[in-house]
GUFITI-176981 format. One record per atom (N, C-alpha, C): residue in one letter; atom name; x, y, z. Coordinates in pm, 1 decimal. Example, Ala and Ser with C-alpha at 12.3 -4.5 7.8 and 13.67 -1.06 7.14 Angstrom:
<tigus>
TIGU   residuo   atomo          u          v          w
TIGU         A       N     1319.0     -569.0      780.0
TIGU         A      CA     1230.0     -450.0      780.0
TIGU         A       C     1320.0     -330.0      780.0
TIGU         S       N     1285.0     -225.0      708.0
TIGU         S      CA     1367.0     -106.0      714.0
TIGU         S       C     1290.0        3.0      787.0
</tigus>
This chain:
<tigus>
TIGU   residuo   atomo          u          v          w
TIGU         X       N     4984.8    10923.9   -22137.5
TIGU         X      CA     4961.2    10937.5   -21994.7
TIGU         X       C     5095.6    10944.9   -21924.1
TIGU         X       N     5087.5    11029.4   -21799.4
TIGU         X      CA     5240.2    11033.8   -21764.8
TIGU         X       C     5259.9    10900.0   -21638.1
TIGU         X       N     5354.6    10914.7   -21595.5
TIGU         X      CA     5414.2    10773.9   -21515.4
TIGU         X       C     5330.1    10747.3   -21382.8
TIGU         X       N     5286.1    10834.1   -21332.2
TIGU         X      CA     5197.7    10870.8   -21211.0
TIGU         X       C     5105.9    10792.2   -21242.7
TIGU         X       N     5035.6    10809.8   -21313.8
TIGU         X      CA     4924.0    10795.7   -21388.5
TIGU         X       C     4900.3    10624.7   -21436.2
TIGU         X       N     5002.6    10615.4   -21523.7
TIGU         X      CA     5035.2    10431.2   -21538.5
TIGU         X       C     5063.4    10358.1   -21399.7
TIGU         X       N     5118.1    10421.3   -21330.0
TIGU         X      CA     5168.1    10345.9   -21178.4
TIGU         X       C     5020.9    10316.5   -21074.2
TIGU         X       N     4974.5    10467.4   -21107.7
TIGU         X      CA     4840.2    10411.7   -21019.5
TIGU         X       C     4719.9    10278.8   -21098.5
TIGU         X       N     4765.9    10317.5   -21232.5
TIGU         X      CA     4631.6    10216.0   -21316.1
TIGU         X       C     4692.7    10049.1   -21292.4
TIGU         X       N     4868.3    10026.7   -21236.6
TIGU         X      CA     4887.7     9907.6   -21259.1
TIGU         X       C     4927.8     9872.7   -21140.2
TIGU         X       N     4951.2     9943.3   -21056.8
TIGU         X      CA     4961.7     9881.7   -20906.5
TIGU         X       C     5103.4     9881.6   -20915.0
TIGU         X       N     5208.6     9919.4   -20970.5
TIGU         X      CA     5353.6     9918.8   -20987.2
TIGU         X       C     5420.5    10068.7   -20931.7
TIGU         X       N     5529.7    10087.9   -20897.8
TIGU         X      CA     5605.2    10251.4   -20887.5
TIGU         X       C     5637.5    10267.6   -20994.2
TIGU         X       N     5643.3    10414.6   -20986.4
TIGU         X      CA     5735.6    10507.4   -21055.9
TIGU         X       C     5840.0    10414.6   -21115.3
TIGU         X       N     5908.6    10414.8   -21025.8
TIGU         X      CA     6088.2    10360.0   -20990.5
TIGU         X       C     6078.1    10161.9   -21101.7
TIGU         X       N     5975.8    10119.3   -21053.8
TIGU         X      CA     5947.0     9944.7   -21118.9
TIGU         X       C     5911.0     9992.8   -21263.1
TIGU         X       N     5845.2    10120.2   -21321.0
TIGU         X      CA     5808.9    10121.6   -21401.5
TIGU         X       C     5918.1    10168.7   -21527.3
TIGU         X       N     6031.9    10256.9   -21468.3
TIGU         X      CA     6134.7    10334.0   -21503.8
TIGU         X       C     6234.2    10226.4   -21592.4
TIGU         X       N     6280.2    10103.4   -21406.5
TIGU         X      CA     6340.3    10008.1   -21449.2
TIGU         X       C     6291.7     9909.0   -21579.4
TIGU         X       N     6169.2     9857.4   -21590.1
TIGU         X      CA     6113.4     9793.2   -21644.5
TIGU         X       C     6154.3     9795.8   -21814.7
TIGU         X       N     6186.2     9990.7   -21827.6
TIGU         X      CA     6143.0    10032.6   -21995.5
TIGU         X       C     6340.6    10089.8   -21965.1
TIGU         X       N     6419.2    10065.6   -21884.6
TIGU         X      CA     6567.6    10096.6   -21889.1
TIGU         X       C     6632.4     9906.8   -21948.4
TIGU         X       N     6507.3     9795.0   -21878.8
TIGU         X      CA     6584.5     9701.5   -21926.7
TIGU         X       C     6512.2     9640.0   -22056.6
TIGU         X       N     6487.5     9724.6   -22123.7
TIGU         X      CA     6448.9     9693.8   -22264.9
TIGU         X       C     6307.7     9577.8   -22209.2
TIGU         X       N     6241.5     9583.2   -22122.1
TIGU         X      CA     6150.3     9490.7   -22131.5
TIGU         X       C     5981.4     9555.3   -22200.7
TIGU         X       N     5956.0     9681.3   -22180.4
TIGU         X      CA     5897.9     9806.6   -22222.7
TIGU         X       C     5947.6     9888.2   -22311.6
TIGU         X       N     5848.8     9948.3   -22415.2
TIGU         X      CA     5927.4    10025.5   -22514.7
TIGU         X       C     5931.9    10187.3   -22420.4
TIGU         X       N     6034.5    10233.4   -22460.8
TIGU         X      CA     6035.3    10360.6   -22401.0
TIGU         X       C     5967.9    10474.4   -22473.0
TIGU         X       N     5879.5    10536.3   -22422.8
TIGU         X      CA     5762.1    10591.6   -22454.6
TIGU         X       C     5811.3    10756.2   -22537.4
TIGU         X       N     5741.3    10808.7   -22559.8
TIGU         X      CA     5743.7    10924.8   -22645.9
TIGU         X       C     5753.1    11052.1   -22536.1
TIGU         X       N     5822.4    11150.3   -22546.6
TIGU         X      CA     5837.5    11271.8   -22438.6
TIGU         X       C     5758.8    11337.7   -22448.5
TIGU         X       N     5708.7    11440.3   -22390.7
TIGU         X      CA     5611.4    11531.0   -22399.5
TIGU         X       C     5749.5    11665.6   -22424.5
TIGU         X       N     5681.2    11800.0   -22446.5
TIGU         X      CA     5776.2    11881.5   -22509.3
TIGU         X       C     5795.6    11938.2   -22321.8
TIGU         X       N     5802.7    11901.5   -22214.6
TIGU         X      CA     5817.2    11942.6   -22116.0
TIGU         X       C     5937.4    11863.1   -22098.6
TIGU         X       N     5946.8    11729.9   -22147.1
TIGU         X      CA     6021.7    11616.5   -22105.5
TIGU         X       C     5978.1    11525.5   -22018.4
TIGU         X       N     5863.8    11489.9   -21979.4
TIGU         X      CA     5805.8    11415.4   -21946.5
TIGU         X       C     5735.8    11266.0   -22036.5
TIGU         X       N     5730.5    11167.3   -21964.8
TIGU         X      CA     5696.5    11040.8   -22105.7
TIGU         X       C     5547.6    11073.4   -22098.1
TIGU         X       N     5548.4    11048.5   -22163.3
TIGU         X      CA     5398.0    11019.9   -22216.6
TIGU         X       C     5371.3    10881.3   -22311.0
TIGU         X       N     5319.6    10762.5   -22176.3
TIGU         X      CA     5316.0    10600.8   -22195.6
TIGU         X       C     5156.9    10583.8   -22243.1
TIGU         X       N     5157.3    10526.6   -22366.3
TIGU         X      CA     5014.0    10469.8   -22441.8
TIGU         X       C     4945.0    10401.1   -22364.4
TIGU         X       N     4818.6    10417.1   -22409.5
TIGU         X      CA     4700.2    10312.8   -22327.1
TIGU         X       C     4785.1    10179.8   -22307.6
TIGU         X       N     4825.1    10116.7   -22438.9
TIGU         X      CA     4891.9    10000.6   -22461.5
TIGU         X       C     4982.5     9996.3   -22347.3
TIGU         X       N     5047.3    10056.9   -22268.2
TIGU         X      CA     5136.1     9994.6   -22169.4
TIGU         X       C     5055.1     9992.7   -22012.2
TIGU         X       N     4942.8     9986.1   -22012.8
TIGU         X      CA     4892.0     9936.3   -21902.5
TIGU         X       C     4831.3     9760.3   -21899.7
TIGU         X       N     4842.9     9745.1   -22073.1
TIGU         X      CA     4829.0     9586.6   -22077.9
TIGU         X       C     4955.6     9565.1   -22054.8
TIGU         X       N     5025.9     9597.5   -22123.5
TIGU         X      CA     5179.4     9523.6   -22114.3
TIGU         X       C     5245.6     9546.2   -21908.0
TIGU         X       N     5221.4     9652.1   -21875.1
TIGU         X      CA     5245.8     9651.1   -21715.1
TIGU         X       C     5145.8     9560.2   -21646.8
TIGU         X       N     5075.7     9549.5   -21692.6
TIGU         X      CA     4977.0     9415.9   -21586.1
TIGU         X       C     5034.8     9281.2   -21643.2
TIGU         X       N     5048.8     9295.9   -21717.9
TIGU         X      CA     5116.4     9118.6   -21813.4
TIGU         X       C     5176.3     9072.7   -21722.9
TIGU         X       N     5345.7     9181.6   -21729.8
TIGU         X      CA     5450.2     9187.1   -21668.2
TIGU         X       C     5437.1     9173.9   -21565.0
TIGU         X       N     5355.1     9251.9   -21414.2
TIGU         X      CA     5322.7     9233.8   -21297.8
TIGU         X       C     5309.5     9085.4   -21283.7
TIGU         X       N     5186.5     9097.3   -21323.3
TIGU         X      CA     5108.4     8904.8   -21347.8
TIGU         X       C     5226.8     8811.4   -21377.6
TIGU         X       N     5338.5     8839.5   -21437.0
TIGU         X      CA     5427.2     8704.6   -21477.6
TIGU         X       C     5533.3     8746.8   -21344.3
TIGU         X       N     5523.4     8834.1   -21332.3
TIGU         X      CA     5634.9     8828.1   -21222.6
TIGU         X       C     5603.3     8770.3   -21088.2
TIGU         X       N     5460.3     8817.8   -21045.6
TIGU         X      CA     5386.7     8746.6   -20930.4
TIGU         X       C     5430.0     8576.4   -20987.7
TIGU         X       N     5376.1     8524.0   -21082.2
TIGU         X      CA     5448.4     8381.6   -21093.7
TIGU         X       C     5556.5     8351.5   -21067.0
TIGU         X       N     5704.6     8434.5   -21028.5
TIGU         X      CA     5831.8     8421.3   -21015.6
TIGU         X       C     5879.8     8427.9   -21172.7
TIGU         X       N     5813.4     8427.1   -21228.3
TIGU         X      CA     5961.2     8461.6   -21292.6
TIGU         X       C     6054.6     8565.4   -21343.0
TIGU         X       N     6127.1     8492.7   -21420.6
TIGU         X      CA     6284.8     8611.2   -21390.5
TIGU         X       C     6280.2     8720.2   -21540.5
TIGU         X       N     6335.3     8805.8   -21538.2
TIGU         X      CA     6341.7     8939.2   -21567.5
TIGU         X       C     6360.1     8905.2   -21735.6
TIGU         X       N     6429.6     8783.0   -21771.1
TIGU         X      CA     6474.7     8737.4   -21872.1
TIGU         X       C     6344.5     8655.7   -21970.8
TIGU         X       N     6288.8     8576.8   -21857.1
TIGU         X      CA     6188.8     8504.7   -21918.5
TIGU         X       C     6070.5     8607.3   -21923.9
TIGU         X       N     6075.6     8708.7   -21834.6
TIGU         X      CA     5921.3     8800.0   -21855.3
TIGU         X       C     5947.1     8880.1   -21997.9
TIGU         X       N     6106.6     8879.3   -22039.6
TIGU         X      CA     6120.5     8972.3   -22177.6
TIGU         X       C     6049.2     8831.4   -22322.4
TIGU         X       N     6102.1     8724.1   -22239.6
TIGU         X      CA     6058.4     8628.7   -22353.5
TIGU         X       C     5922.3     8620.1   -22372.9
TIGU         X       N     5855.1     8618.2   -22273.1
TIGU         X      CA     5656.3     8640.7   -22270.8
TIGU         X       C     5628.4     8742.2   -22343.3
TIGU         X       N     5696.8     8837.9   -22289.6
TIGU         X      CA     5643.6     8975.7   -22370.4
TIGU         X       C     5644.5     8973.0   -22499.2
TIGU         X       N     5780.1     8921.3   -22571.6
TIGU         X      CA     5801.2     8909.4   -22711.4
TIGU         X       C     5712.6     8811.9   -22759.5
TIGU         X       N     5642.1     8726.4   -22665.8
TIGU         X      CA     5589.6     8581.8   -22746.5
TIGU         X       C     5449.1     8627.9   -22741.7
TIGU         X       N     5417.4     8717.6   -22613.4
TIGU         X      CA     5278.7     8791.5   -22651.7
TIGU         X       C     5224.3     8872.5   -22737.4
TIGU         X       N     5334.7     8952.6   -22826.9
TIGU         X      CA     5302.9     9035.8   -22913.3
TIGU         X       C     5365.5     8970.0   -23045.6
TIGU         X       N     5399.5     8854.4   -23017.0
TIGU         X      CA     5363.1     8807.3   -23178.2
TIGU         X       C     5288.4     8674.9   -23215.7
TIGU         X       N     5232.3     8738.7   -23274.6
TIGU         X      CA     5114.6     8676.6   -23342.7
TIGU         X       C     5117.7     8579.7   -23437.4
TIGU         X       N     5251.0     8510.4   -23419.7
TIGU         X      CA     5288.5     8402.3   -23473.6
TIGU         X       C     5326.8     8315.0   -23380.0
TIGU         X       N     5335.3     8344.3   -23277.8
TIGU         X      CA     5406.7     8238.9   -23156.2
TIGU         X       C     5354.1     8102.2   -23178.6
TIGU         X       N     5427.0     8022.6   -23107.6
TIGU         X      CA     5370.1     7882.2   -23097.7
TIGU         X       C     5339.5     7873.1   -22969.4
TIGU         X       N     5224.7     7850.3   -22909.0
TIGU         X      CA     5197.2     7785.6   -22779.4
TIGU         X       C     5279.2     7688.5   -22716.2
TIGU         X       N     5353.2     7613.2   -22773.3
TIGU         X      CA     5453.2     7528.0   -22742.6
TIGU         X       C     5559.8     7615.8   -22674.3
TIGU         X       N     5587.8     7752.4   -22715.2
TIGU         X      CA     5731.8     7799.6   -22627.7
TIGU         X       C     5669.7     7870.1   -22525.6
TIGU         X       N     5513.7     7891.2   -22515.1
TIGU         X      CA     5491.3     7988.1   -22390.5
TIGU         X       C     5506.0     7830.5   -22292.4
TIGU         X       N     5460.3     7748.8   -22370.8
TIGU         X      CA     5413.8     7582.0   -22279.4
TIGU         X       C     5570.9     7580.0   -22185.7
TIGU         X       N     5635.6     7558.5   -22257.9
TIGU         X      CA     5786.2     7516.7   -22207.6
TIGU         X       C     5809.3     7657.8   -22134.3
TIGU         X       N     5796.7     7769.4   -22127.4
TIGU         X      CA     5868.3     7851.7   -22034.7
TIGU         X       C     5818.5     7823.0   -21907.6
TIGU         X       N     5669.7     7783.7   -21918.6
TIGU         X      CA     5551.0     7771.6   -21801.4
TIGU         X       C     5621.4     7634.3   -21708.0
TIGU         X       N     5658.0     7531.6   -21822.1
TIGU         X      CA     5698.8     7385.0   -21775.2
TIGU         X       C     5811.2     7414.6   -21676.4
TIGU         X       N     5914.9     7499.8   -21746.4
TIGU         X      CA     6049.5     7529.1   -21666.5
TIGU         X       C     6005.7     7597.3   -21522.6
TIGU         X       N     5955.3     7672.1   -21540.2
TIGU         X      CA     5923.1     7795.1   -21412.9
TIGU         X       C     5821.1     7698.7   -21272.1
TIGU         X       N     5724.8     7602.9   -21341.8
TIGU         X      CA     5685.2     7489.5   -21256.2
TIGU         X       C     5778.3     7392.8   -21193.0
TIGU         X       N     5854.1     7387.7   -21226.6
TIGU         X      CA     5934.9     7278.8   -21260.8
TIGU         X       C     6018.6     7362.8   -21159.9
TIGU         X       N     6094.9     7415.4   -21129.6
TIGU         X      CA     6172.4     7549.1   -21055.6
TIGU         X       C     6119.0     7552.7   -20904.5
TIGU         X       N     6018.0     7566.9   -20925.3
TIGU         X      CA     5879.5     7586.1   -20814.4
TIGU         X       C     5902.3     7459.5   -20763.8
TIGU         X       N     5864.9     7348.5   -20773.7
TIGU         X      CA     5856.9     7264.0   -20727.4
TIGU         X       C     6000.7     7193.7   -20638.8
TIGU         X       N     6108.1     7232.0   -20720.2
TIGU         X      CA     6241.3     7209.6   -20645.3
TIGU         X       C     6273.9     7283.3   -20543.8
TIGU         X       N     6212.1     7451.8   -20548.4
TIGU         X      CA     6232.3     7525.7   -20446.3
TIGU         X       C     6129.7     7437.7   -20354.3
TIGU         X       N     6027.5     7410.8   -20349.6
TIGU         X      CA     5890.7     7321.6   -20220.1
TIGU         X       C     6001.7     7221.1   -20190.3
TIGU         X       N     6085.7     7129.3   -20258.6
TIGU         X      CA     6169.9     7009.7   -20186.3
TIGU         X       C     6253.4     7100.0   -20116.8
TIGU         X       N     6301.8     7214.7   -20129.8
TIGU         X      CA     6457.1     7252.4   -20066.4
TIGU         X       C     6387.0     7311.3   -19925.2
TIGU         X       N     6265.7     7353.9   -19962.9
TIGU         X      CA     6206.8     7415.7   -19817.9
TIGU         X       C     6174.5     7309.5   -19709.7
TIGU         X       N     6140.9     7198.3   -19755.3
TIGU         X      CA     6074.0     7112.9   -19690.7
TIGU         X       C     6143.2     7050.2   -19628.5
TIGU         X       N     6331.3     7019.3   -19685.1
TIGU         X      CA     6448.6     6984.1   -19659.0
TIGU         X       C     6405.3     7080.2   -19515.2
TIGU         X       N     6462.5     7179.1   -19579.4
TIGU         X      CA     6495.8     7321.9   -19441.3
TIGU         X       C     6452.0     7280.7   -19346.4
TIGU         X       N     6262.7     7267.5   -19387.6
TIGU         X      CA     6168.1     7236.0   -19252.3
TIGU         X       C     6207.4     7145.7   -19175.4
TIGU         X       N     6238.7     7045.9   -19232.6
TIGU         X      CA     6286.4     6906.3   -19142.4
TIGU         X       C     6393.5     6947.5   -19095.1
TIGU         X       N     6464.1     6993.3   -19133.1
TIGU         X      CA     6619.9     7040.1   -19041.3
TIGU         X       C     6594.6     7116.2   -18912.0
TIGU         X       N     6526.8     7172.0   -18944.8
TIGU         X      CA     6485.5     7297.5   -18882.8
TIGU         X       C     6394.9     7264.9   -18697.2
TIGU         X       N     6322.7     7187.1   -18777.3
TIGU         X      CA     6254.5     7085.2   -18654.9
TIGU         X       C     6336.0     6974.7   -18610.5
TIGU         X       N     6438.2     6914.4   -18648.6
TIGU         X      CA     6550.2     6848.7   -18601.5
TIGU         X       C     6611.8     6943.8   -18536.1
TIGU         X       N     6662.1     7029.6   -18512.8
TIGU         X      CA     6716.7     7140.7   -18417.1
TIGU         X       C     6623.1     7202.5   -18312.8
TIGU         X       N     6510.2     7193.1   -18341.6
TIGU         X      CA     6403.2     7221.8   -18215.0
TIGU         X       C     6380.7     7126.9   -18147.4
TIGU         X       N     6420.3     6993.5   -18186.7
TIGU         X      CA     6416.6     6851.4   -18090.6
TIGU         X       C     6477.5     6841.0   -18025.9
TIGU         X       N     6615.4     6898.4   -18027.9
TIGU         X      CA     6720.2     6907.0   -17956.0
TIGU         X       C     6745.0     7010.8   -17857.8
TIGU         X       N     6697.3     7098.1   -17866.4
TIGU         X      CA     6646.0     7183.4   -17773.0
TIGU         X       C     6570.0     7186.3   -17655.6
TIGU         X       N     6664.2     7158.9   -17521.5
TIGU         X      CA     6535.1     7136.5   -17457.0
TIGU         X       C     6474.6     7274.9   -17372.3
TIGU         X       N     6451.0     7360.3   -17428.9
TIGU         X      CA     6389.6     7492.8   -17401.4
TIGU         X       C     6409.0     7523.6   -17268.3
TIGU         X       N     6506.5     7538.6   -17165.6
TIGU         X      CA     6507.5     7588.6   -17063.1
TIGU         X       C     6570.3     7682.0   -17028.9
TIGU         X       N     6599.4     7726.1   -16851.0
TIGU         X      CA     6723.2     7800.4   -16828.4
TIGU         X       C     6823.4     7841.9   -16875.1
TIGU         X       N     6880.3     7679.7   -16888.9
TIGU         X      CA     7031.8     7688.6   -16921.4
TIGU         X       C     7106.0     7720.7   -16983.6
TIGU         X       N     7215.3     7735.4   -16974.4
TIGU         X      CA     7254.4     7877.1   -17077.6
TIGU         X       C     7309.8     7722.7   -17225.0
TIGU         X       N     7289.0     7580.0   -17178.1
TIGU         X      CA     7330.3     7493.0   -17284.6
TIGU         X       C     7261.9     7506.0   -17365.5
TIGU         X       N     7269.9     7526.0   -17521.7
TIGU         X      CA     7193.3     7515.1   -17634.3
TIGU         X       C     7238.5     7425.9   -17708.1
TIGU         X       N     7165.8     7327.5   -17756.4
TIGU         X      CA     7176.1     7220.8   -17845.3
TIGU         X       C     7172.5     7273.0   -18003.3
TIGU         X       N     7093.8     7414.4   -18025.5
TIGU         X      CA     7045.7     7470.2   -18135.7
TIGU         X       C     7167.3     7562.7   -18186.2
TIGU         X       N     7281.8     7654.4   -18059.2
TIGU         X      CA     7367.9     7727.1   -18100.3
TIGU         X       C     7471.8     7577.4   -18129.3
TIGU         X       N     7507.8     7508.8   -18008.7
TIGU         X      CA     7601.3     7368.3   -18081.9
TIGU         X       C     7587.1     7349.7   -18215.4
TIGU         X       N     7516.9     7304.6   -18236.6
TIGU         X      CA     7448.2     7239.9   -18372.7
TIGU         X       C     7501.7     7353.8   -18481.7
TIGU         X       N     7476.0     7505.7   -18463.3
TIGU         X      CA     7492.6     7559.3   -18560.4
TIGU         X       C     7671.4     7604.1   -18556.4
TIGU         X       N     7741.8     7562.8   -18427.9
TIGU         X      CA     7838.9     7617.5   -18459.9
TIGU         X       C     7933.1     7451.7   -18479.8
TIGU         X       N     7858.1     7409.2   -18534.0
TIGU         X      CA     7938.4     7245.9   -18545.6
TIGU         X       C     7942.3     7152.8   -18469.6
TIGU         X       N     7947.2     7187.8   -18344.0
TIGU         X      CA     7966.1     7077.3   -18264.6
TIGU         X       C     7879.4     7021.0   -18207.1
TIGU         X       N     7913.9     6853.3   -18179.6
TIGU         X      CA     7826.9     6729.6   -18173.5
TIGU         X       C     7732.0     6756.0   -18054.6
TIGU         X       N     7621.8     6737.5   -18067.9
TIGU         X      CA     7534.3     6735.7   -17952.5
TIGU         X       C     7592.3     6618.5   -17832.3
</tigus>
């Protein structure tokens, strides 16, 4: 099937699909005698996998490690366990750093007392100096 064709069956571009099989995460498919690829049924599982792990966040490195741990049939559940543990685990530090933010963030809207004046407690604040 040509790239058009895989892009519409997986919800991905052209361009995501190109990159995908340039960083060795996809095998690069067979040409047609026009020069066009011509990508197997098989890479519309492997492009939804990939989609699907990436919607989870993760990174370009660990979606090559899924891929490899999905197509062998020896894997241990234990290393998909631990990639899953790390990537949760990731997640959850990014929710503290946001939540940090949030509170900061609303500490600078307290200080603000929303009027006229051309005084901002919110530009102070961001350019250093003491309220």
């Amino acid at each position: 099937m040509n790239i058009g064709k895989l892009a519409s069956l997986t919800g991905l571009s052209s361009k995501a699909i190109r990159f995908y099989e340039s960083e060795g995460i996809i095998e690069s498919p067979q040409r047609q005698a026009n020069g066009y690829r011509d990508y197997p049924q098989s890479a519309v599982a492997e492009l939804n996998f990939l989609r699907q792990a990436r919607q989870f966040g993760f990174s370009l490195d660990e979606c090559r490690q899924l891929m490899t741990l999905w197509h062998n049939p020896k894997r241990r559940s234990a290393e998909v366990h631990q990639l899953v543990t790390e990537r949760q685990h990731q997640v959850e530090q990014q929710i503290a750093e946001l939540q940090e933010m949030s509170s900061l963030l609303n500490d600078l809207l307290n200080r603000c007392s929303a009027n006229e004046s051309s005084k901002c407690a919110i530009i102070d604040s961001l350019a250093g100096k003491k309220a």
